[in-house]
C-alpha positions in Angstrom: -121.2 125.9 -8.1 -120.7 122.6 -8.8 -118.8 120.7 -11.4 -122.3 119.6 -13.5 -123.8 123.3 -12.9 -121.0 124.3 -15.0 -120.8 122.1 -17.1 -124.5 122.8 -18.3 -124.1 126.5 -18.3 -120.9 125.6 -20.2 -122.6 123.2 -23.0 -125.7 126.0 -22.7 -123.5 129.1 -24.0 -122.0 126.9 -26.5 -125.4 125.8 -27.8 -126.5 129.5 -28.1 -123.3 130.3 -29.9 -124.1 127.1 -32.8 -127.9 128.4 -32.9 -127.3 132.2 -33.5 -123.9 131.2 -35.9 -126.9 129.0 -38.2 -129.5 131.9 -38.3 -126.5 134.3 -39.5 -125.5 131.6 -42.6 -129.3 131.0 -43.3 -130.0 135.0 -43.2 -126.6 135.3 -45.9 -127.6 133.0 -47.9 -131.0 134.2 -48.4 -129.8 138.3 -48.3 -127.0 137.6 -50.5 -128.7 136.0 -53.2 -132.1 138.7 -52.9 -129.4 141.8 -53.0 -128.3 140.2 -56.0 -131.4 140.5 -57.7 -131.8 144.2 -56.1 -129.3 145.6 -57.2 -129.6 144.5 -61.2 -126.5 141.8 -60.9 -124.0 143.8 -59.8 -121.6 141.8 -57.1 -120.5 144.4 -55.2 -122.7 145.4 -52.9 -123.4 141.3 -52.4 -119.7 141.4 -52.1 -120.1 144.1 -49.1 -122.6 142.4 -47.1 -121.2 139.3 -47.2 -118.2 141.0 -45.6 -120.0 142.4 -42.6 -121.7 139.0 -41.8 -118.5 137.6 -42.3 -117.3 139.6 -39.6 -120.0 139.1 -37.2 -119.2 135.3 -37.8 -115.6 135.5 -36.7 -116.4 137.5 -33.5 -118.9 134.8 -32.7 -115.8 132.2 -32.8 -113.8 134.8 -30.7 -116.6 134.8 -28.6 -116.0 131.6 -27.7 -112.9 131.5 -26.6 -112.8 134.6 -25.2 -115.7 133.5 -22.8 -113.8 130.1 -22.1 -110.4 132.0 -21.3 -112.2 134.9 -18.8 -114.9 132.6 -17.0 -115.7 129.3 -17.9 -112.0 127.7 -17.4 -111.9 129.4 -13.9 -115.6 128.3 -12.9 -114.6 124.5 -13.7 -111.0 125.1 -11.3 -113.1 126.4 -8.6 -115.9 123.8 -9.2 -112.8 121.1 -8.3 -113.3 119.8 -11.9 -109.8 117.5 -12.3 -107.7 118.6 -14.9 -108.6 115.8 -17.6 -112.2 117.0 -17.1 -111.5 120.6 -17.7 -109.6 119.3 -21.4 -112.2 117.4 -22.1 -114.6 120.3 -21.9 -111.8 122.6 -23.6 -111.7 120.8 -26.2 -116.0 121.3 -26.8 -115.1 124.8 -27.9 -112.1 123.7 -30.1 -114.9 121.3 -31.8 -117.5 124.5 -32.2 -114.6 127.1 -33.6 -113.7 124.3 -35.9 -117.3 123.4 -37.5 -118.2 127.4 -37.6 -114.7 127.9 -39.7 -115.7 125.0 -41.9 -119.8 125.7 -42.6 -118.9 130.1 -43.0 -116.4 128.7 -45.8 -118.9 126.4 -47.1 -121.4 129.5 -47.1 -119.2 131.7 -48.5 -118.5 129.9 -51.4 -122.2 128.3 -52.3 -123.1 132.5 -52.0 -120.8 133.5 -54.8 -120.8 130.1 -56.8 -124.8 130.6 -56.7 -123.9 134.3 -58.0 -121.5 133.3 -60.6 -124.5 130.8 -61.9 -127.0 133.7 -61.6 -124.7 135.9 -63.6 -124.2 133.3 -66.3 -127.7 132.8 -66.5 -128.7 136.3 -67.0 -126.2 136.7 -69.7 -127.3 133.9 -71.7 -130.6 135.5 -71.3 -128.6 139.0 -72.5 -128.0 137.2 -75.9 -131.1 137.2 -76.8 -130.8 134.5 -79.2 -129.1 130.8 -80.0 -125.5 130.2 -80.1 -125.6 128.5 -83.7 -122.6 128.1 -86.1 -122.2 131.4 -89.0 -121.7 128.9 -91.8 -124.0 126.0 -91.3 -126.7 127.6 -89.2 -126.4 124.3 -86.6 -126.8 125.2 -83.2 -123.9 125.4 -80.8 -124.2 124.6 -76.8 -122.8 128.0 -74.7 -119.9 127.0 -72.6 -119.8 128.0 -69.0 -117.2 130.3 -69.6 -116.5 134.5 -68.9 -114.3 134.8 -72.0 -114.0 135.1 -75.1 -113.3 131.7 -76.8 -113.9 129.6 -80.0 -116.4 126.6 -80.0 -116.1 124.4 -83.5 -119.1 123.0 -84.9 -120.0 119.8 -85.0 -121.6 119.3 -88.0 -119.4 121.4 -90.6 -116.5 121.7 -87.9 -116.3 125.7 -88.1 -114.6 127.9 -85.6 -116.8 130.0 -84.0 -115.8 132.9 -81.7 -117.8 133.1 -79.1 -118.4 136.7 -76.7 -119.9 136.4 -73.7 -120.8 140.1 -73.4 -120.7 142.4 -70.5 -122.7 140.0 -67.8 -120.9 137.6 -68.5 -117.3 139.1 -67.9 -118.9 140.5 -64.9 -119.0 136.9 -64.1 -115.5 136.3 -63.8 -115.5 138.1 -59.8 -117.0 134.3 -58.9 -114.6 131.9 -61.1 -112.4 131.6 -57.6 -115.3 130.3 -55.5 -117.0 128.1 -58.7 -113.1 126.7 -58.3 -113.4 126.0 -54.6 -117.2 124.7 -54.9 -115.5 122.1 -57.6 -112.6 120.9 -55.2 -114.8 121.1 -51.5 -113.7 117.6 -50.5 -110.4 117.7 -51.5 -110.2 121.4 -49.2 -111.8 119.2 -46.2 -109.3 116.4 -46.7 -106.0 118.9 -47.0 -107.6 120.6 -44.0 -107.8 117.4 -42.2 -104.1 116.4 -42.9 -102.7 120.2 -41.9 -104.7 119.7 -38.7 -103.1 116.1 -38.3 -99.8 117.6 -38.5 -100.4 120.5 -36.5 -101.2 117.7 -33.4 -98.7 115.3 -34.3 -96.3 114.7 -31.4 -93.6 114.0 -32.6 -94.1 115.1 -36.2 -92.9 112.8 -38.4 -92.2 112.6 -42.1 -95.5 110.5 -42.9 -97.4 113.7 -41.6 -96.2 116.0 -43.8 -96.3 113.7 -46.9 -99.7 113.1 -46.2 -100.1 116.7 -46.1 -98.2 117.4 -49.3 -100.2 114.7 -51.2 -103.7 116.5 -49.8 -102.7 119.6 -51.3 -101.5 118.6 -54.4 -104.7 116.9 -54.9 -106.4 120.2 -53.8 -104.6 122.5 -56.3 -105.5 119.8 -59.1 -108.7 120.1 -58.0 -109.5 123.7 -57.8 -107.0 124.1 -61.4 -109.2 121.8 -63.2 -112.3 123.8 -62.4 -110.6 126.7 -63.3 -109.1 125.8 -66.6 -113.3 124.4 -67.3 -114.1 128.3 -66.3 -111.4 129.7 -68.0 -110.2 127.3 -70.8 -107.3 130.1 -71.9 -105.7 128.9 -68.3 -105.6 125.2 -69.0 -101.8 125.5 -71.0 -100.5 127.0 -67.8 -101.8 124.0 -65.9 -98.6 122.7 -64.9 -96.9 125.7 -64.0 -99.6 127.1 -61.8 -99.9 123.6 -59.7 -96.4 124.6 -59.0 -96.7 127.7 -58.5 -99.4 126.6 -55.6 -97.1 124.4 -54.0 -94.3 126.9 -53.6 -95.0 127.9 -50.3 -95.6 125.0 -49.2 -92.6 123.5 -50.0 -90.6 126.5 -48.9 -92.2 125.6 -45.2 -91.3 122.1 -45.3 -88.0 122.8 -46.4 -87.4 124.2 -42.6 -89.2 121.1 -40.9 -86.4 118.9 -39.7 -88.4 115.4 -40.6 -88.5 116.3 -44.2 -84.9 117.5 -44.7 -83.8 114.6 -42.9 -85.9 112.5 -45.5 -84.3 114.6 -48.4 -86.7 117.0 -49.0 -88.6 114.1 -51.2 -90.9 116.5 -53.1 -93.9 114.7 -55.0 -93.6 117.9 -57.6 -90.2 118.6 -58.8 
C-alpha cells in the first residue's frame, strides 16, 4: 500500500472517530436535558447517564490511539513514509484526542449548568408567589442563589431572609459546573499554558510563570462565580484561591527553573 493509500484510510478513520464523537455530545445534550424533565428534576439519574456517555467518549479517544499504535504507525513504515511524515501524521491524532477532551468538557458542563438553571427555574416557580419585602410590601428581585441568605430592601432598606426551598438546594449538585461555565476561557487559556510547558524543551522559568499566572486567573475566575452562587463563600475568598494553588506550587517547588529563580510565587 502506498504512502497516500494510507494516509487516506488514516485521515478516513480519524474522520469517523470526529463524526460519531459529535452525534454522542449532540445525543447528551438533548437526553440529558429530556431525563431531566422525566424524572421530576431529580439530577441523579441525569447524573448517571452522563457518566456512561462519558465513558463511551473516552474509549473513543483511546480508540484512537490504540488504532494508531497497533496498525496505522506500522502501515506508514511499511508504506516507506520518512520519519518526519509519519510525525506529522502522528500528530493528526494528538490534534483529535485534544479537541474531543476540550468539546466533552465543554458538554459536560453546559449539561449541568443548563440543569442548575432548570432547577432554579422550577423552584422560583415552587414559590408560588413574589419575593417582596415583609415590612413595606416592595418587591424584591430572587437572587440566583441555593441558600439561605438575606436581601435588604431598597425602598425601606429591610433585611429579608430569603429560603430557597427544597428545589432550590437541590440545586446546589450544579454550583461546580455554573463555576466552570463562568471561568471557560480562562480553563482554555491555563490549559494552553500547562500544554506549553509540557512541550517546552528546555523548560524554562517563563513557562511556568506563565503557567502559574493562567491558573491564578482561573481560580479567580471560577471563585468569583462561586461566591455570586454562594455568597456565604465570598469571606473565604482569599483563602480558598490559595488553597487552589497549593498543589500547584508544591509541584513547581520540585522543577529546577523555578527554584533556581527563588521559588518567586505570584501568591504568598
Amino acid at each position: 500500500m502506498s504512502v497516500a493509500a494510507v494516509t487516506q484510510r488514516w485521515d478516513g478513520f480519524l474522520a469517523q472517530v470526529r463524526e460519531r464523537f459529535g452525534q454522542i455530545m449532540r445525543e447528551a445534550e438533548e437526553g440529558c436535558a429530556a431525563l431531566l424533565q422525566q424524572t421530576s428534576f431529580d439530577p441523579q439519574p441525569m447524573g448517571n447517564a452522563w457518566t456512561a456517555i462519558e465513558l463511551r467518549a473516552k474509549q473513543l479517544e483511546s480508540k484512537i490511539e490504540d488504532t494508531w499504535s497497533a496498525q496505522v504507525e506500522q502501515a506508514f513504515e511499511r508504506a516507506g513514509a520518512p520519519p518526519p511524515a509519519i510525525a506529522y501524521e502522528r500528530t493528526k491524532a494528538d490534534a483529535l484526542r485534544d479537541a474531543i477532551e476540550v468539546e466533552r468538557e465543554r458538554v459536560r458542563i453546559k449539561i449541568w449548568s443548563d440543569a442548575g438553571r432548570a432547577l432554579h427555574a422550577r423552584a422560583i416557580a415552587e414559590l408560588g408567589r413574589p419575593f417582596a419585602c415583609v415590612r413595606c410590601t416592595a418587591p424584591l428581585e430572587v437572587p440566583f442563589t441555593y441558600r439561605a441568605l438575606n436581601v435588604t430592601c431598597p425602598r425601606c432598606r429591610n433585611v429579608n431572609g430569603f429560603e430557597p426551598g427544597t428545589f432550590m438546594r437541590a440545586g446546589e449538585v450544579c454550583v461546580h459546573p455554573l463555576s466552570e461555565e463562568a471561568a471557560w476561557p480562562a480553563w482554555l487559556a491555563m490549559r494552553q499554558a500547562e500544554r506549553a510547558w509540557r512541550a517546552a524543551r528546555p523548560v524554562t522559568i517563563h513557562h511556568l510563570k506563565a503557567w502559574e499566572r493562567a491558573q491564578i486567573e482561573y481560580w479567580r475566575a471560577y471563585l468569583s462565580a462561586r461566591a455570586r452562587l454562594l455568597p456565604d463563600t465570598a469571606h473565604a475568598f482569599d483563602a480558598d484561591l490559595r488553597g487552589r494553588m497549593r498543589a500547584f506550587y508544591e509541584q513547581m517547588d520540585r522543577e529546577r527553573p523555578w527554584i533556581e529563580a527563588g521559588r518567586p510565587r505570584d501568591l504568598a
